[in-house]
N, C-alpha and C positions, 0 to 999 in steps of 0.2 A: 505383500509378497511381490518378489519383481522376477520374470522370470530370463536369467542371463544365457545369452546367445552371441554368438563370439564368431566372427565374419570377417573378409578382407573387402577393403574396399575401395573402389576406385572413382578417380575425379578423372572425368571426362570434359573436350571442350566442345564447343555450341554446336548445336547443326542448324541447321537455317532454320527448320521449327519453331527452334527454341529461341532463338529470338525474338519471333513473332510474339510472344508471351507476352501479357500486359504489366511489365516489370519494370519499375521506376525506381532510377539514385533519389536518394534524399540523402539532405543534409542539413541539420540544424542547428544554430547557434543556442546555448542556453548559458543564463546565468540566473543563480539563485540566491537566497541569502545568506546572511554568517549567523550561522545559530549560534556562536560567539560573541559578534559583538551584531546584533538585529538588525542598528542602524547604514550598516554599509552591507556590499554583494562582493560573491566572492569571483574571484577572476571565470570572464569566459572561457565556454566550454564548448569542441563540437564536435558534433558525431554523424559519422557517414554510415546509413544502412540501405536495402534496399526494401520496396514499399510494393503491393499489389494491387493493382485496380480488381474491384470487387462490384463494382456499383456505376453509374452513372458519375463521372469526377467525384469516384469514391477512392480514397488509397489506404490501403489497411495497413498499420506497422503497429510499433511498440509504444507504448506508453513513456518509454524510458529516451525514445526518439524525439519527442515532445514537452516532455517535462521543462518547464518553467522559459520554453523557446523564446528569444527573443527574434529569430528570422529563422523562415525553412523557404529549402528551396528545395526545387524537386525537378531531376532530368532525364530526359531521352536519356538510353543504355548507350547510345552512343557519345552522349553528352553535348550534344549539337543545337538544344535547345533546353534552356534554365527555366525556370517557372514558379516565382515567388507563390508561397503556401500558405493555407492558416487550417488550425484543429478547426473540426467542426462537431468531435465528439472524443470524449477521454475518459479511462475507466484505468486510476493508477492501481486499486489494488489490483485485479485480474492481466494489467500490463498491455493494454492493448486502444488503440488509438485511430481514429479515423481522422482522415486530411482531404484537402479538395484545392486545386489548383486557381488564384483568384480571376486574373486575368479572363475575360470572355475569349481571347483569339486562342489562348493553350486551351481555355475547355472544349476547346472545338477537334483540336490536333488531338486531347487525352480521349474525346470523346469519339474518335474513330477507331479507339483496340477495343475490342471483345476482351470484355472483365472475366475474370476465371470463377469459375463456381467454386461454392463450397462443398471441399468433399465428406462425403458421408462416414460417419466413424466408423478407422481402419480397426483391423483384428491385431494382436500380438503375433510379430513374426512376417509380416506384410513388409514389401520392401515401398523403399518414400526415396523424395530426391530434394536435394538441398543444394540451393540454388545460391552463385556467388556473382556479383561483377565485378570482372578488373576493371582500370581506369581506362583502357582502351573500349571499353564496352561486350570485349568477350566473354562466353560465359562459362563458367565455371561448374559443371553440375557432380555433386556427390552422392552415391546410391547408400542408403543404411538399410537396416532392419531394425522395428520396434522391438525393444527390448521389455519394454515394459510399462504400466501405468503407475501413476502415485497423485498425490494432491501435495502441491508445491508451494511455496511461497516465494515470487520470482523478483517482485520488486518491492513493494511496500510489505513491510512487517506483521505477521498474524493473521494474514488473509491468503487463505491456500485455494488453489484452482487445480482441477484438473489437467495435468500436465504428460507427455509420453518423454519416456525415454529413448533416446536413439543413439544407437551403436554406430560412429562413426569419426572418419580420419579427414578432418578437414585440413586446407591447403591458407596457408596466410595471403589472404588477399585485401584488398580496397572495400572500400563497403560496406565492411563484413561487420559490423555494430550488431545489426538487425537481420534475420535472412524469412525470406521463405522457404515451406515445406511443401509438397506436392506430390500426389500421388494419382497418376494415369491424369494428366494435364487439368486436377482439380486442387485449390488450397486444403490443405488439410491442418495446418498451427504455420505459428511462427517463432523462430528460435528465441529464445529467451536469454541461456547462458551453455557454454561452452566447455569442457573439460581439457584439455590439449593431452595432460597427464593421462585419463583414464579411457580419453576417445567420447566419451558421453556427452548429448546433446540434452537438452530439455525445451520438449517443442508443446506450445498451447496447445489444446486440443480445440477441432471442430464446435463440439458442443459449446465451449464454450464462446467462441469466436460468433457463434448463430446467435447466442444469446445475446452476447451487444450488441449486434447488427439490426438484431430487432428491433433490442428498445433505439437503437441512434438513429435508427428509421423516423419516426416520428418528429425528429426537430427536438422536443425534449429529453437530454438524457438523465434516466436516474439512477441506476446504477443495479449491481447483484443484491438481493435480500439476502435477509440474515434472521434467525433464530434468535439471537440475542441469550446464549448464555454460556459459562464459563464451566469446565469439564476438569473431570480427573479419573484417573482409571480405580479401579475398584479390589484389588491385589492382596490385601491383607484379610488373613481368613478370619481372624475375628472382628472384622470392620464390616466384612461380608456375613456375618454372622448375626451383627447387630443390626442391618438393613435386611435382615430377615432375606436373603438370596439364597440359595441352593447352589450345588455342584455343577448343575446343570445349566443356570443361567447366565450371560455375559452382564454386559450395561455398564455404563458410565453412570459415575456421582457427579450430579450437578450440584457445583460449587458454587454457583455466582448467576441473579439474573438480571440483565443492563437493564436499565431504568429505562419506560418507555419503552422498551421490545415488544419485538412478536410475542415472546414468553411470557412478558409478565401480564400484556394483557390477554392471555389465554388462562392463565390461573396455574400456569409451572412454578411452582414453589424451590427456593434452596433446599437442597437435601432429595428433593425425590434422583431418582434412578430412571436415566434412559436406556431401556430396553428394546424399541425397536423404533424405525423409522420407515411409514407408509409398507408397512407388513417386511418390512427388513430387519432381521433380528441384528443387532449389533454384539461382537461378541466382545471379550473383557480388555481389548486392547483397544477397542472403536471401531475394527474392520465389521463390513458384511461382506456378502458375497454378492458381486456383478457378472452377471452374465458374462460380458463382454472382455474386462480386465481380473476376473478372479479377484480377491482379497482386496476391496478399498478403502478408504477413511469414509466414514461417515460422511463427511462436511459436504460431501457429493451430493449428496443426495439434497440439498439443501444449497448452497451455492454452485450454479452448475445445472441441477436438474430442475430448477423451478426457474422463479420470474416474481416481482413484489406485484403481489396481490393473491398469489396462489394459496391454496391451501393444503396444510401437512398434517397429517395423522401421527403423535405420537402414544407412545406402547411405554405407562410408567410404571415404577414401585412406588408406591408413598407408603408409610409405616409398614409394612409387608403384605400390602394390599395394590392389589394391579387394578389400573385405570386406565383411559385414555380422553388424549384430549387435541382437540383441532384449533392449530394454532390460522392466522392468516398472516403470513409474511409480508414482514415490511424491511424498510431500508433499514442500517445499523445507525442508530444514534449517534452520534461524534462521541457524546461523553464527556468527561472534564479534562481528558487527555487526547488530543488526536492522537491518530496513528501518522500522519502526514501531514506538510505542509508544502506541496507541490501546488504550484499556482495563488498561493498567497503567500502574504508577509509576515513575519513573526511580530506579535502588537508589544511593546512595549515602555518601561518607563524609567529614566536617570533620573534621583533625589538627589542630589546633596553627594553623587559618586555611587550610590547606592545603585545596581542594575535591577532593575526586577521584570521578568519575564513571564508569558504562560507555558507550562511546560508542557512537552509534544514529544513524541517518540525520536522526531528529528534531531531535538536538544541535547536529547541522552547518546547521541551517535558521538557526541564532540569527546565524549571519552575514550575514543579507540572501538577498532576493532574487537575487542572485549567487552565492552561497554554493559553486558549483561550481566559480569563479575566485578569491574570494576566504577561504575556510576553508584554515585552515593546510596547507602542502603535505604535510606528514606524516600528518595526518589522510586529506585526500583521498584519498592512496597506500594507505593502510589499505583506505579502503572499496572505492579499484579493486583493489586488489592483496589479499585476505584469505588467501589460502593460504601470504602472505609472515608472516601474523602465527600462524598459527590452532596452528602446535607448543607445546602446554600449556597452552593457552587457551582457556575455556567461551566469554567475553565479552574485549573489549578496552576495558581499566581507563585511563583517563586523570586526569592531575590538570588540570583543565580551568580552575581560576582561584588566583591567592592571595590572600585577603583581609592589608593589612598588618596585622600586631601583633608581638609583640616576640617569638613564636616565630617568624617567620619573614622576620624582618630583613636585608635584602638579597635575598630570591629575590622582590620584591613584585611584577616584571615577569614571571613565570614562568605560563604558561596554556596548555592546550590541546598538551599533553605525553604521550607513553604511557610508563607504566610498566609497567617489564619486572617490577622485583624492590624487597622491602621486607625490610632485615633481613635480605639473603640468602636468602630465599625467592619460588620462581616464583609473578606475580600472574597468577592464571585467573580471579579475576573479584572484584566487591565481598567478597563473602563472604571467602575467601580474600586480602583486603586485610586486614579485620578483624582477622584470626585473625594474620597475620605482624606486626601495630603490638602487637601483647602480649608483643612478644619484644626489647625495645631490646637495646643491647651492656651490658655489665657496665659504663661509665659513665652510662647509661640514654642515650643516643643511638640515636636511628632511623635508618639508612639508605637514601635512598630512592634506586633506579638508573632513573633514565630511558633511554629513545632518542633521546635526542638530544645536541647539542656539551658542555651543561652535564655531563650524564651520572650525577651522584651529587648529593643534597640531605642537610642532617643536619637534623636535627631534635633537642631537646632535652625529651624525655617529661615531666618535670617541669613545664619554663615550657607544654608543649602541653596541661598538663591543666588549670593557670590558666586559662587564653585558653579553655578549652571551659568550663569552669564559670561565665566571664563571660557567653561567649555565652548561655547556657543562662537567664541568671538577666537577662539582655536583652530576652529573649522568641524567642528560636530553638527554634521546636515539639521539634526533634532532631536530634542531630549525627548518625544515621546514618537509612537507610535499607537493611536486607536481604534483604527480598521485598521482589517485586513487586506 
């Protein structure tokens, strides 16, 4: 539930206070790669936000400010003095990023502002100020009111954070990528994404902003835990009938548990029912009730209010008999799919024109803005369904396009395919692609076994090693890639 509150509001400019503020431009360059075609990156990109000292040549921004950076820089509000940067800590799902100035003479200059604390989480209806630089260095400040809380998913896909909503009329300015939020001269989040149409902000929240702070304290970051399992709501009354539930009861059907999880090694089974979380009843949509935000998701309680290592109490149904069981949270396993591929290279391999890739949530973006409707339906099924693929697989190997040449004459329509097997051996991931194309039949034939109608491809080693030496001698950087 979100609760709407409708306000006028005004952008004010700096007083000399506010300047004082330990508020830094950045600006970083990034370039990533073509989950098209692997081997090349696609044109740079840069994004101007503003960052906050929080720490000792600590500067807290966005995840999304950082992603795949190839140079950051970072400046006085006046912009009087530049100051090459590097991460020193990144958390892409939850969107949030730490930076530290390299140079010993700027950490000297950064390290005479008093860092802002973090503010303690605000109520619903609390007013916060949202902070802009133009390029003159004057500031920009905008007052909202929280409108509401939710669990959001701000930049990487399927992983939701606590996030507020803020009712507000921002001003087009310089900067403005990334902002801070503040409330009575402490952080309280940092903007994420903007509404212009509806006036809505979505700003991190504290908690969760402590939470990284912690762990990137130590030098090693690892990241939010995770449960590890896969939900559905429980809606149909003779389904709820058959899981032996009552009128009375909410809970989620557990559909799915990642390999390797928190869950499975607690002994969460597919099919029981989550019923409550650390004496939270969950009712039939996932909300409980919080104190503080009224009506939340779940996933709160569990990324967000813990830390890996913690321990959670859950409250289940297994055949219409209630248990409980104490998981210890760990990090989420990658899986056969990532979710992301921010900071590394997509691995892959050219046959004879044949493309084959591992496929990642990134790859399925190449389909458009749609890409949940329209990427191949076999794909899709992969990344809803992975416990259908994951027997003898690191990653999930697709041959994702074919370039025509005269190895592969007739399959030219062939894309966006998984392969099971090459030459009679199981493919668990690029590596292991590699290693089975050095093995053709005693007429130097490849066999390639997909999942799908076609099912078998041949290849002819000979004409595939022409066709690579052309490409090669075209200007193709390299037919493979094996790390990442």
């Amino acid at each position: 539930m979100k609760f709407i509150i409708f306000i006028f509001l005004i952008t004010i400019f700096s007083t000399h206070a506010e300047e004082r503020l330990p508020l830094l431009k950045i600006s970083s360059t990034s370039q990533e790669y073509n989950n098209a075609q692997p081997w090349e990156k696609t044109p740079t990109i840069t994004h101007r936000g503003i960052g906050a000292l929080i720490g000792k040549n600590q500067i807290i921004t966005t995840a999304e400010m950082a992603a795949n950076a190839t140079f950051i820089e970072i400046e006085t509000l006046d912009s009087k003095t530049a100051m090459p940067a590097k991460t020193i800590a990144i958390d892409y799902e939850s969107n949030l990023a730490l930076m530290s100035v390299i140079d010993p003479a700027h950490q000297k200059l950064i390290n005479q502002m008093e860092p802002l604390k973090i503010a303690p989480s605000p109520k619903l209806e609390e007013t916060v100020e949202v902070y802009q630089v133009e390029d003159s260095g004057r500031i920009l400040l905008t007052k909202g009111i929280i409108r509401g809380a939710d669990i959001v998913s701000s930049f990487v896909d399927r992983h939701f954070f606590l996030t507020y909503e803020i009712k507000a009329s921002m001003q087009s300015a310089a900067n403005s990528f990334t902002l801070p939020v503040l409330k009575n001269g402490k952080l309280i989040g940092l903007l994420t994404s903007y509404s212009s149409e509806e006036q809505l902000l979505d700003v991190t929240a504290p908690e969760i902003i402590n939470t990284f702070l912690q762990d990137a304290n130590n030098g090693k970051y690892t990241g939010f835990p995770s449960l590890g399992i896969g939900i559905s709501r429980i809606s149909d009354p003779h389904f709820r009938a058959w899981l032996k539930l009552d009128d009375s009861q909410g809970g989620l059907f557990i559909n799915r548990i990642t390999r390797n999880s928190a869950a499975q090694k607690a002994g969460i089974k597919q099919g029981d029912v989550l019923l409550a979380v650390d004496g939270h009843d969950i009712d039939r949509k996932g909300f409980y009730q919080s104190q503080s935000y009224g009506p939340l998701y779940w996933a709160h309680l569990v990324r967000g209010s813990k830390k890996i290592g913690d321990k959670i109490t859950l409250s289940l149904l297994r055949d219409g008999q209630s248990l409980t069981k104490e998981a210890t949270l760990t990090r989420q396993p990658e899986g056969i799919i990532p979710s992301h591929m921010y900071g590394k290279a997509p691995r892959y391999l050219i046959k004879g024109g044949f493309v084959f890739q591992e496929l990642t949530n990134s790859y399925l973006k190449i389909f458009g803005e749609d890409w949940q409707t329209r990427a191949p339906i076999d794909l899709l099924d992969a990344l809803n369904h992975p416990e259908d693929y994951e027997q003898g697989r690191k990653r999930l190997v697709i041959l994702s396009r074919t370039i025509p040449t005269e190895a592969t004459l007739g399959y030219e329509r062939i894309a966006s395919v998984i392969v099971n097997k090459v030459n009679g051996k199981d493919i668990a991931d690029i590596p292991s692609l590699v290693e089975a194309f050095k093995s053709p039949d005693e007429n130097g034939i490849h066999t390639i076994e997909l999942d799908n109608l076609l099912k078998k491809l041949y290849l002819d080693a000979a004409t595939a090693a022409k066709v690579e030496e052309n490409f090669l001698q075209r200007g193709l950087p390299s037919l493979s890639r094996i790390k990442e």
